[in-house]
N, C-alpha and C positions, 0 to 999 in steps of 0.2 A: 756420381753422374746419373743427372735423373734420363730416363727413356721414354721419346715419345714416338708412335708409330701415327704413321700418316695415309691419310683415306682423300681420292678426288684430288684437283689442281687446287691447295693451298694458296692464295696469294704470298709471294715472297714477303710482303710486308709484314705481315702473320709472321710469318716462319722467322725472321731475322730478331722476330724479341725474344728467342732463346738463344742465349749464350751459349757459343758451341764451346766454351769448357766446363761448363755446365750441363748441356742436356746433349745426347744424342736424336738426333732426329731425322729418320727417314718413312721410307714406306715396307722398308725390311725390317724393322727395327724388333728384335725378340724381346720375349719377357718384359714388354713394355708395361710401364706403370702410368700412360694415358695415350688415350687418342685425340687426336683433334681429327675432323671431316666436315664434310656438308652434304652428301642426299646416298652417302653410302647406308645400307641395308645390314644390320647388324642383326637380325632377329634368328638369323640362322649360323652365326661366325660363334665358334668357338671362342669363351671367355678363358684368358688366361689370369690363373691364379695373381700374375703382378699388378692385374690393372685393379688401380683404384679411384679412375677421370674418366669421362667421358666429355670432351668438349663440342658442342655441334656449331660451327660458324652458321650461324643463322638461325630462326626466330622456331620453327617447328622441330619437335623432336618423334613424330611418327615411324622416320625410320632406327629406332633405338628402341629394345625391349626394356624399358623404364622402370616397370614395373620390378622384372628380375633382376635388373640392375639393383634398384634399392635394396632387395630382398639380400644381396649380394655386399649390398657396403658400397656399391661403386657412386661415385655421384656426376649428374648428370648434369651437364651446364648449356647455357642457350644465350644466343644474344640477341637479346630485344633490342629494336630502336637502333640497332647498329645498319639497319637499311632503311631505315623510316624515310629520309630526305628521297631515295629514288623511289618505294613505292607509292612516298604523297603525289610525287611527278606524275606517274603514270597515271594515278587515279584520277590527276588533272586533268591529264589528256584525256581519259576514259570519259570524264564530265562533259568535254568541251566535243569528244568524238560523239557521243549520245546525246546532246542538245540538237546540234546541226548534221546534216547529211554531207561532212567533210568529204569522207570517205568514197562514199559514191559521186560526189563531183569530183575529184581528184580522178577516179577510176575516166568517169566520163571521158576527160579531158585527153587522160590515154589513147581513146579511141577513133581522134581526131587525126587521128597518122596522115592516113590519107587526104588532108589536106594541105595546100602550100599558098593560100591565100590569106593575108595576115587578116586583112578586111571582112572576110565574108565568115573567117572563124570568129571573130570581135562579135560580129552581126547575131551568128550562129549562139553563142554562148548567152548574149544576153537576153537574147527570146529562151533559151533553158534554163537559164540556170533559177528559178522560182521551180523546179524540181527538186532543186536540194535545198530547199529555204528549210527554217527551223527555228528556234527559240535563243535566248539570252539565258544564259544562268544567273544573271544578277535579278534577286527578286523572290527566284525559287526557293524552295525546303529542303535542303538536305538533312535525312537522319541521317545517324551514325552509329550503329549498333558496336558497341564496343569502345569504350575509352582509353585503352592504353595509351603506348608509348604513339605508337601511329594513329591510332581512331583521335588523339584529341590535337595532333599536329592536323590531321585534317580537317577538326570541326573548325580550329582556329583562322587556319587558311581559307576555308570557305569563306568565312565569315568577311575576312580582308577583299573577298570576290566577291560583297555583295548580297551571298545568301543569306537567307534567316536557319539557322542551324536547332536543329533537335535531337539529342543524344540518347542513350537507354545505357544502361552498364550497372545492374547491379552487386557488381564485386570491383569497383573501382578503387583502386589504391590510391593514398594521400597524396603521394606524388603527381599520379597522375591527376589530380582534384588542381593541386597548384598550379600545372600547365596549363589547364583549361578557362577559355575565358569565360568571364561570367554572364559573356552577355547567350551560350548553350543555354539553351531550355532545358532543361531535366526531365525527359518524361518516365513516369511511374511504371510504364510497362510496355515490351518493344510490342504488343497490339495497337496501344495508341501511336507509338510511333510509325509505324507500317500505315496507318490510317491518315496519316498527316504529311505524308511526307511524297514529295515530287522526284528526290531521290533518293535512294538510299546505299549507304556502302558500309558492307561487312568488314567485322575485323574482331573476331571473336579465335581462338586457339579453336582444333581439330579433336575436343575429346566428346565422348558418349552423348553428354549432355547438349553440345551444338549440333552433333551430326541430324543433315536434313532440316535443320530451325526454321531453312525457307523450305516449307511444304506446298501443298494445296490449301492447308486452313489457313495460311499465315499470307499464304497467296493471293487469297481471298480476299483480304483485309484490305489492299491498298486501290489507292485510286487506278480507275484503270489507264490513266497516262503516265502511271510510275514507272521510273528503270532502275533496275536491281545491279548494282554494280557487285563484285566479288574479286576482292585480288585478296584473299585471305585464306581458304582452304575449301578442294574441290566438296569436299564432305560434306560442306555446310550448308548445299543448295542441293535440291532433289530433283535431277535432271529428268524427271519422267514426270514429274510434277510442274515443273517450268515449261515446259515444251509445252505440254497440256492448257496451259495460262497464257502461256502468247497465242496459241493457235483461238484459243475461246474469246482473247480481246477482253482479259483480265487484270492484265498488265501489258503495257506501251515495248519494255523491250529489256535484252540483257546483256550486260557489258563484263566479259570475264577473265582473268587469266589461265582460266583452266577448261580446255579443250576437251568435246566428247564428239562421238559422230556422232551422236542423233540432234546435237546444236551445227552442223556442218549445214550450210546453203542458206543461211535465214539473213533477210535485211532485217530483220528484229535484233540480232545479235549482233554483236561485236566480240570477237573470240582474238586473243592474243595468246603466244608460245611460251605462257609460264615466264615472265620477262621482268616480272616486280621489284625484282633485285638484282636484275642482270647491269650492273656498274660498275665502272671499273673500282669508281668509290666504295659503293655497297659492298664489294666482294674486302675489299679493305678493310673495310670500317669493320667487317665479322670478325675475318680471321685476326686483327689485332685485337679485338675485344677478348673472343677466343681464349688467345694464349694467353693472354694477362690473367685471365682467370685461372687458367690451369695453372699457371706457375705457381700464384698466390697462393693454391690448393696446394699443391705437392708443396713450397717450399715454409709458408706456412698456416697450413692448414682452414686458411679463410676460406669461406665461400661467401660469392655473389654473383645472380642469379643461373639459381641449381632450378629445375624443374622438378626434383625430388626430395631436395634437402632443404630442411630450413635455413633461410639468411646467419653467418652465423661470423662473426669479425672479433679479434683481439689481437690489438698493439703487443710484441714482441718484448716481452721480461727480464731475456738475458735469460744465460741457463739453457735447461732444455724443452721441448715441448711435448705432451703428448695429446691424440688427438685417438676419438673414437667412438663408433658408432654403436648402439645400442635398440633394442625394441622399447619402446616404450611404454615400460612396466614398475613399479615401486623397487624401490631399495637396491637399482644396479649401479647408480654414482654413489651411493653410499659404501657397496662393497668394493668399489675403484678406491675412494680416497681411506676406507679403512688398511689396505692392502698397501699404499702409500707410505701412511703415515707405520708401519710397521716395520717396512724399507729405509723408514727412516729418511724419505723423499719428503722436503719442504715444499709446500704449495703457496705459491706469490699469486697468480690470479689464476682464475678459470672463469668458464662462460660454458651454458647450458641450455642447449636451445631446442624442442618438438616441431614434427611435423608429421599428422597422422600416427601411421604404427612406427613411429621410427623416431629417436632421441638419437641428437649429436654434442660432444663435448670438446672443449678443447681444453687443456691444464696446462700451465706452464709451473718450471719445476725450479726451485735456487740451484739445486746440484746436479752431478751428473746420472742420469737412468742408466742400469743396465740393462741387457738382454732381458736377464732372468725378470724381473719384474715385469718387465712389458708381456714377456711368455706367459708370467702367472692371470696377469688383465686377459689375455684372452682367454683364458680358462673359463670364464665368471659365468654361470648361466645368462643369456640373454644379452652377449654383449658380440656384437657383429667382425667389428674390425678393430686394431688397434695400431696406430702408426707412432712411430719416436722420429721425429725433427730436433735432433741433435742439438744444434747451432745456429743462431740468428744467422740469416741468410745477408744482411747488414755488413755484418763483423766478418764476413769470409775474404 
């Protein structure tokens, strides 16, 4: 019986692709050997020696100390692209809110309470309403800093609206290359794209290297009737540097999902309650990605997409498995399958995968493993963890 313990409201859909005579799962659940959650605070929670998963329903893993997790053997899983459909949404609306002054004509219209004359409101509205005039998105620029799973659903979508699209992403994956259509401009460096572009929207991860990207110097660069849209992480725009650029008439305006008070009161802004994946879909589409992935981890040993582990897959042999992580250093799969083959364990396939300081492996065996052998694998210098997956999870 594997053990998952549970952090935050799960979608039940999520939760029903563990087979309850298979997994226990609650939010009691001891000596658990994975979590799944979405915006729970792990950096101060006690690691129990069982856990060997971490699954986070949704796309950031800031609330997870990732780091000591690897350090640890644990691996950390994220699901991209499992909300992409509601945050392209939003970023819609964001586009269509920040062309036109929707928002303050709508407001207006509220404050026509006080009247009950259909006629002289008719009258009334069409002498104001060139206070809320504004622009067509068909025609403009949108950059896209960031190509993923979402940054190139959205360049595509733009593109189907009309705009001329301009992308940056220098670590774009092939995947994400195929999705993209070709009619994305590619530019060499998000300077020039900052300088070309009418709008732009972030979608870059929350690490070291993006924190603050939208600065003063970078604020600099664009026309001054750009709007800086952000439904991606508050990190990655410098809110003392922004405020600074709207007030100077540096840039036109900002559209975000992430709230501060010193953006509170501005018609420059557009501020939304963190809402990018608030779906009933999106919250779905996590937690089923989710558990798929943990199970496959726990039951055999695959992973897909780990934010710490390398990608790492193999079809099931028959027999037993084993599975284990290592530093990434010379001669420690050599002292694995020397210690194997002395056990007198047959090796039918394995797969060997790096990522930074950290090697993972998985082996699969023709006969039965004992205890004692998997005990002697953890002995090895420089070998992290070691799991035995008994039995095709198929055949049960």
């Amino acid at each position: 019986m594997y053990k998952i313990r549970t952090y935050n409201a799960i979608s039940s859909k999520g939760l029903s692709r563990f087979a309850e005579d298979k997994y226990a799962v609650s939010s009691e659940t001891e000596a658990p050997e994975g979590y799944i959650l979405r915006s729970q605070k792990l950096h101060n929670e006690e690691v129990p020696a069982s856990l060997v998963a971490v699954a986070r329903a949704g796309a950031g893993t800031n609330n997870i100390p990732t780091e000591s997790y690897t350090e640890q053997g644990i691996v950390v899983f994220n699901t991209p692209g499992a909300n992409a459909n509601a945050v392209k949404e939003l970023i819609v609306a964001g586009l269509l809110l920040g062309s036109r002054d929707i928002y303050g004509g709508m407001n207006y219209v509220q404050e026509l309470g006080h009247m009950d004359d259909s006629g002289e409101m008719g009258k009334l509205l069409e002498k104001e309403k060139k206070r809320f005039a504004g622009s067509e998105i068909t025609g403009k620029t949108l950059g896209v800093v960031g190509l993923g799973a979402i940054g190139s659903i959205i360049a595509n979508l733009a593109l189907d609206l009309g705009m001329n699209v301009i992308g940056y992403d220098p670590a774009i994956s092939v995947e994400a290359a195929w999705q993209l259509s070709s009619r994305v401009k590619r530019m060499d460096s998000i300077e020039a794209l900052l300088a070309n572009a009418d709008f732009i929207t972030l979608h870059v991860p929350a690490i070291p290297a993006t924190k603050h990207l939208i600065n003063k110097d970078t604020l600099a660069l664009m026309k001054s009737n750009a709007k800086i849209l952000n439904f991606a992480r508050e990190e990655i725009v410098s809110t003392d540097d922004m405020v600074a650029a709207l007030d100077n008439g540096i840039i036109a305006g900002y559209i975000s999902d992430f709230p501060a008070p010193d953006l509170l009161g501005r018609k420059d802004v557009l501020l939304m309650p963190h809402i990018g994946a608030s779906t009933e879909e999106a919250e779905e589409n996590c937690a089923v990605m989710a558990a798929d992935q943990l199970m496959d981890y726990l039951e055999n040993g695959n992973i897909h997409n780990s934010v710490n582990y390398p990608p790492t897959k193999m079809t099931r042999n028959g027999g037993s498995r084993i599975t284990f992580t290592n530093s990434n250093v010379p001669k420690v799969l050599g002292s694995v399958l020397s210690i194997l083959a002395d056990a007198e364990l047959n090796v039918v396939d394995m797969v060997n995968k790096s990522r930074g300081n950290i090697a993972y492996n998985i082996i699969d065996i023709e006969n039965t493993v004992q205890e004692e052998a998997i005990n002697t694998l953890s002995c090895i210098d420089n070998v992290i963890n070691v799991r035995l997956l008994k039995c095709d999870p198929r055949k049960q």
